[in-house]
C-alpha positions in Angstrom: 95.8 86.8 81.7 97.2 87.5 85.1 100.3 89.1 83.6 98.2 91.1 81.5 96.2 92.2 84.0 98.7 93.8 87.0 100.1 95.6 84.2 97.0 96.9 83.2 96.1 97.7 86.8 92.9 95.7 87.1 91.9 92.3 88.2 91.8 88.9 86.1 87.9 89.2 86.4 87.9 92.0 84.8 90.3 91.5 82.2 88.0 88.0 81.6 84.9 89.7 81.6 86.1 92.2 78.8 87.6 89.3 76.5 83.7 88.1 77.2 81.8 91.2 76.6 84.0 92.7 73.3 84.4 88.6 72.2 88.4 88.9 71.6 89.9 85.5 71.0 92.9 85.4 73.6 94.5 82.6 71.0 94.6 85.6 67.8 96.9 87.8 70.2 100.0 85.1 71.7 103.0 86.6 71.1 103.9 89.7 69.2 101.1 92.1 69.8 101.4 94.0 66.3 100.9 97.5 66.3 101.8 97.7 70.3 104.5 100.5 70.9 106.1 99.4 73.7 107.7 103.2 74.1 104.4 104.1 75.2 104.7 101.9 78.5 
């Protein structure tokens, strides 16, 4: 999550509290995020 996070810009509480609050399951999305377009970044 701390990876995910300082790319995103924000903190790991944050990024923790937004799994919480929209209930994603951080196990569904190891790996290959499908869809992602990488470009984009």
């Amino acid at each position: 999550m701390a990876r995910a996070a300082r790319k995103l810009g924000i903190t790991e509480r944050m990024i923790g509290y937004k799994i919480k609050k929209y209930g994603i399951r951080k196990e569904a999305y190891r790996g290959e995020m499908v869809g992602f377009d990488s470009s984009r970044w």
